[in-house]
C-alpha positions as CSV (number, residue, x, y, z in Angstrom):
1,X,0.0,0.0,0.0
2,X,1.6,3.7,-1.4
3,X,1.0,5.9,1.7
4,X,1.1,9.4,1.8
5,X,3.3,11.1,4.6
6,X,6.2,14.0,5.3
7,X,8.6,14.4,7.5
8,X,10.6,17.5,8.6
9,X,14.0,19.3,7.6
10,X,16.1,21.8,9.2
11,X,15.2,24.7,6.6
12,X,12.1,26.3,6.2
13,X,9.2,28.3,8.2
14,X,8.3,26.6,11.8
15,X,4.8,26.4,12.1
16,X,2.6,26.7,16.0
17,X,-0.2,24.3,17.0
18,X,-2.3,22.3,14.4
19,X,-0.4,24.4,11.4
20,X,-2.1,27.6,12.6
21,X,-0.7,31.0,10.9
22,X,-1.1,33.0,8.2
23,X,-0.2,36.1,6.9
24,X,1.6,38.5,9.6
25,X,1.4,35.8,12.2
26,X,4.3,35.0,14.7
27,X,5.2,31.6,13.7
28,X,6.5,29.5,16.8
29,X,7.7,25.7,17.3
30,X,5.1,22.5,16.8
31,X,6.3,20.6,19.4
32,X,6.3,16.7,18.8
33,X,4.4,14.2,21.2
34,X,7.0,13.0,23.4
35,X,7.5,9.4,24.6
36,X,6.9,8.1,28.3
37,X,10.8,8.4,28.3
38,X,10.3,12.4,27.3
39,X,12.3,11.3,23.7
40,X,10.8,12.7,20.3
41,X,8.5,10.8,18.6
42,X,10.0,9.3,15.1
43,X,8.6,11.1,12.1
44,X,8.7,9.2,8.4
45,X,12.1,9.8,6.8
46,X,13.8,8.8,3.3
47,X,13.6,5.5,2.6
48,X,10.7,4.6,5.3
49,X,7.3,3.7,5.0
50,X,5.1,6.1,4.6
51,X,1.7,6.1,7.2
52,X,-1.2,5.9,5.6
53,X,-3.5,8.9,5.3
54,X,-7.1,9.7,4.5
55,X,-7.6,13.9,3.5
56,X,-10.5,15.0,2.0
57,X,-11.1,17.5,-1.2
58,X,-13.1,20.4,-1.5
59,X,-16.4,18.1,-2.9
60,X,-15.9,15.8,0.1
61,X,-14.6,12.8,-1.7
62,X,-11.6,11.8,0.9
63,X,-8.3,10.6,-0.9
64,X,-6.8,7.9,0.8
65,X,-2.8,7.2,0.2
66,X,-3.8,3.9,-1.5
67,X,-5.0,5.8,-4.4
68,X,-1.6,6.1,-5.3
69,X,-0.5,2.6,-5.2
70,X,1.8,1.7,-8.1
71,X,2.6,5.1,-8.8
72,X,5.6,8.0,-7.7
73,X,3.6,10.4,-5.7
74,X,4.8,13.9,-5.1
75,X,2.8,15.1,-2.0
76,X,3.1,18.9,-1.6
77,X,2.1,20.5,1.9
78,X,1.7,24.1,0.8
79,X,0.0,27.4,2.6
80,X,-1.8,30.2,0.1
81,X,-0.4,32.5,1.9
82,X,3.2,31.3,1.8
83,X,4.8,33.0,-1.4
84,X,7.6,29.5,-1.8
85,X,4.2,27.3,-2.1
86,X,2.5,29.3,-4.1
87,X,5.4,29.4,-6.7
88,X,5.9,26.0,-6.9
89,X,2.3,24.6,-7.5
90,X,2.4,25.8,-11.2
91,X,5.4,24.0,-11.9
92,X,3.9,20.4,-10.1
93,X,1.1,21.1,-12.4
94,X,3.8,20.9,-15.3
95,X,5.1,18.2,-13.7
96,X,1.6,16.2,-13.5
97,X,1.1,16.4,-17.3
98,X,4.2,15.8,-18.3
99,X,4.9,12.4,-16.2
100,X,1.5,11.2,-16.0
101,X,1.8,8.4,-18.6
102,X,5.3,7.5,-16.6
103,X,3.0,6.5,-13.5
104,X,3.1,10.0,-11.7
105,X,0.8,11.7,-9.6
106,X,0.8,14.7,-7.6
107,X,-1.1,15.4,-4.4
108,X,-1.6,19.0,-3.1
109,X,-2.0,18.9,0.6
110,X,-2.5,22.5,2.4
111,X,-2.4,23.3,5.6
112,X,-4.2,26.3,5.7
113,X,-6.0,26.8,8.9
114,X,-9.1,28.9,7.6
115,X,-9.9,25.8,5.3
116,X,-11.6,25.7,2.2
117,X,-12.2,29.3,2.2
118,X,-9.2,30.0,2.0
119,X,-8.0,27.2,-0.7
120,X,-10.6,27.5,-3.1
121,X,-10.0,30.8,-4.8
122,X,-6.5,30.1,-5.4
123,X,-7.2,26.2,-7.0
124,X,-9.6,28.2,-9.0
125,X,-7.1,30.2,-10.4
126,X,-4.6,27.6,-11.0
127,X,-7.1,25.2,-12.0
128,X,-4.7,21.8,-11.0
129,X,-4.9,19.0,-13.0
130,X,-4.2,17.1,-9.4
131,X,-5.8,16.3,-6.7
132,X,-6.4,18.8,-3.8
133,X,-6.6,18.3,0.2
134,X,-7.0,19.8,3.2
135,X,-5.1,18.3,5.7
136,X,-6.5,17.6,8.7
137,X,-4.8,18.4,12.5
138,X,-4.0,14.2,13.1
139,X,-2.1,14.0,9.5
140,X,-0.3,16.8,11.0
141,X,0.7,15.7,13.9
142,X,1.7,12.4,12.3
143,X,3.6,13.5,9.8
144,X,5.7,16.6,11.3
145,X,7.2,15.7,14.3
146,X,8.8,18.8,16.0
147,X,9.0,21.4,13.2
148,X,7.4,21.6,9.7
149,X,8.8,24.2,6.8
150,X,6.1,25.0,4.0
151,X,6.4,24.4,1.2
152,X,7.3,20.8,1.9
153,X,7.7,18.3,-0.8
154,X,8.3,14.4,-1.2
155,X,8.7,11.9,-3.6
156,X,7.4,8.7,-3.0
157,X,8.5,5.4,-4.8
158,X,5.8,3.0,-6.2
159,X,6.2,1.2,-3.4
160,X,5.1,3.4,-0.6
161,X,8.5,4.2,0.4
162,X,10.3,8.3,0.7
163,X,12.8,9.0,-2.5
164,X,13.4,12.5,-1.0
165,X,12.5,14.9,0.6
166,X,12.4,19.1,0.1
167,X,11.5,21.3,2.0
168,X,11.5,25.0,1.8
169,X,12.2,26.6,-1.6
170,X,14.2,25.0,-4.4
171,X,14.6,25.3,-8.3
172,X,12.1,23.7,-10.5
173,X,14.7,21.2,-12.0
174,X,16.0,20.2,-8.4
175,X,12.0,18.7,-8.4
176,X,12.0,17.2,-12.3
177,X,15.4,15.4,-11.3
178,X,13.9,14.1,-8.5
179,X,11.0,12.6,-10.3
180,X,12.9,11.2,-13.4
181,X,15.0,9.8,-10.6
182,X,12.5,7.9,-8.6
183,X,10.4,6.9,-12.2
184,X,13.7,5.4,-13.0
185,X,14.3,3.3,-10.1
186,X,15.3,2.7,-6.3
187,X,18.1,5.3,-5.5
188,X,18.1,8.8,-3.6
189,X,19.3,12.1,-3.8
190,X,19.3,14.8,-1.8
């Protein structure tokens, strides 16, 4: 089973509570659930499993992680108020028509806290040829551990497992290499 899933760098924008923040917000430290022995709790990393995740879109249809079984997934947590996000969901869009036939998909996952509302009138304007989601404050807390930097985006092998990670901004070809990398096979970059 292809699950959907993120896990947390050292670069990008460190995020309070259940992803709350927007625009002119101070932005503190998510702090991870902590073991009975007060240690961190282990968030998905390159080459682990991904945990499986259910995150609905704006009709109420809920996208589960298995929908992306067999194929390299590029989940992208993104903000509409986060100028790095908002760059980089034209070029997935690219990205979703041009490896599509490779077995590629693309799942748009924000985080904004004012919901829909919010998410809508920017997908209208882009008009994605991928899914979008709302996540949801569990996948959250699942998935980023002590910090999370928006935009954050993984590549997930077609077997469930993390190619790579990125997180915060980076060049459009950094993202097509990583793709072509993972459609070609097993091995990682950075």
């Amino acid at each position: 089973m292809t699950a959907l899933g993120i896990s947390v760098g050292t670069t990008g924008l460190a995020i309070s509570g259940a992803l709350t923040g927007g625009p002119g917000e101070r932005l503190e430290t998510l702090r991870a659930p902590r073991g009975s022995d007060g240690a961190k709790s282990a968030v998905p990393d390159r080459g682990d499993a991904l945990p499986p995740s259910d995150l609905p879109d704006a009709d109420g249809r809920v996208w589960t992680s298995s929908d992306s079984a067999g194929k390299v997934v590029l989940p992208n947590f993104w903000a509409t108020w986060r100028g790095p996000c908002r760059t980089g969901m034209p070029w997935f869009k690219q990205f979703q028509h041009e490896y599509r036939d490779s077995g590629f998909s693309v799942a748009a996952v924000s985080v904004d806290r004012e919901g829909w509302g919010a998410v809508l009138p920017y997908v209208e304007e882009l008009d994605p040829n991928d899914p979008v989601l709302l996540s949801q404050p569990s996948v959250n807390q699942t998935f980023f551990g002590d910090r999370i930097g928006l935009p954050a985006t993984y590549v997930v092998r077609m077997d469930g497992t993390i190619h790579s990670r990125h997180v915060g901004s980076r060049p459009k070809s950094h993202f097509s290499r990583a793709i072509e990398d993972a459609l070609a096979g097993p091995s990682d970059i950075s």
